[in-house]
C-alpha positions in Angstrom: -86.9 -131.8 -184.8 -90.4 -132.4 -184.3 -91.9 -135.6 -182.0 -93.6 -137.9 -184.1 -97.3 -138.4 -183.3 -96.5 -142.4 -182.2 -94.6 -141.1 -180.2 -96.1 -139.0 -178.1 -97.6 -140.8 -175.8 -94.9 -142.9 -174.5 -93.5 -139.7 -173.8 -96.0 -137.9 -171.7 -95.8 -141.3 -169.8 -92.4 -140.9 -169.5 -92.0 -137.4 -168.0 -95.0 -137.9 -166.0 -93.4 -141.4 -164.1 -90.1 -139.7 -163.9 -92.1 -136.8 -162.0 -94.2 -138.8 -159.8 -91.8 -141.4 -159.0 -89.2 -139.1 -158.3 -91.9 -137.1 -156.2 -93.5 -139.3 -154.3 -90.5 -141.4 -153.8 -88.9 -138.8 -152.0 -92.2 -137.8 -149.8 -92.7 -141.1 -148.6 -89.0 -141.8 -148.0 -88.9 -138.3 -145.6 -91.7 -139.0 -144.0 -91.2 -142.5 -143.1 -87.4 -143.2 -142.7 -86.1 -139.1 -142.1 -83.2 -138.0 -143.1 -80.8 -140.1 -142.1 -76.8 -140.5 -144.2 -78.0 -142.7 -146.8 -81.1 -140.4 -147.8 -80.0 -139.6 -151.2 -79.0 -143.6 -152.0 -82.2 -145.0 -150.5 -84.3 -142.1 -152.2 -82.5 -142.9 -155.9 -83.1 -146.4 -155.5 -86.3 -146.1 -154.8 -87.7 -143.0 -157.3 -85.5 -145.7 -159.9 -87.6 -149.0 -158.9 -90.8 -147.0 -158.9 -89.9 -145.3 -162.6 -89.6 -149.0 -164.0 -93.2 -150.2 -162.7 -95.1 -146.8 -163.0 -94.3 -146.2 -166.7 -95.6 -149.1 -168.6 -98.8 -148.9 -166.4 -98.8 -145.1 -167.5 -98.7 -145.6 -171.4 -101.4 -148.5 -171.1 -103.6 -146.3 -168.2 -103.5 -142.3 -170.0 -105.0 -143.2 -173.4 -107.7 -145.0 -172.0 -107.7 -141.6 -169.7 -108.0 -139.5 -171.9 -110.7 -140.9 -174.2 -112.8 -141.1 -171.7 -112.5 -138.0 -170.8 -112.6 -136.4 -174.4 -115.8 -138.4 -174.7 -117.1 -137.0 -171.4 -116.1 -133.1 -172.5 -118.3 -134.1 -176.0 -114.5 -134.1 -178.2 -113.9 -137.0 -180.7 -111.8 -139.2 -179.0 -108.7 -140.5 -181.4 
């Protein structure tokens, strides 16, 4: 099954957040807390609260991305 185009998007936003978030989430958490027992439950809940802020800002922040930068590579921008 093919993704429709209105769709696509929202998804790219999607799997980039859960990357990031995820990511970064554990980064920061290692560096600034260690690895103590509750690691994995502090690093969830904070990849999880970080997922629900970063992915709305992502599918209002990458369109305007990347028309600017189709514009700056000379491409029609959609």
């Amino acid at each position: 099954m093919a993704l429709p185009p209105k769709l696509i998007g929202p998804t790219i936003s999607s799997i980039t957040g859960l990357i990031t978030s995820t990511s970064m989430s554990f980064v920061g958490l290692a560096l600034n807390y260690g690895f103590q027992p509750d690691f994995t439950w502090r690093w969830l809940k904070a990849a999880a609260t970080s997922y629900v802020l970063v992915v709305p800002m992502l599918i209002v922040v990458i369109p305007r991305i990347q028309r600017f930068v189709m514009r700056q590579a000379g491409l029609p921008a959609r």
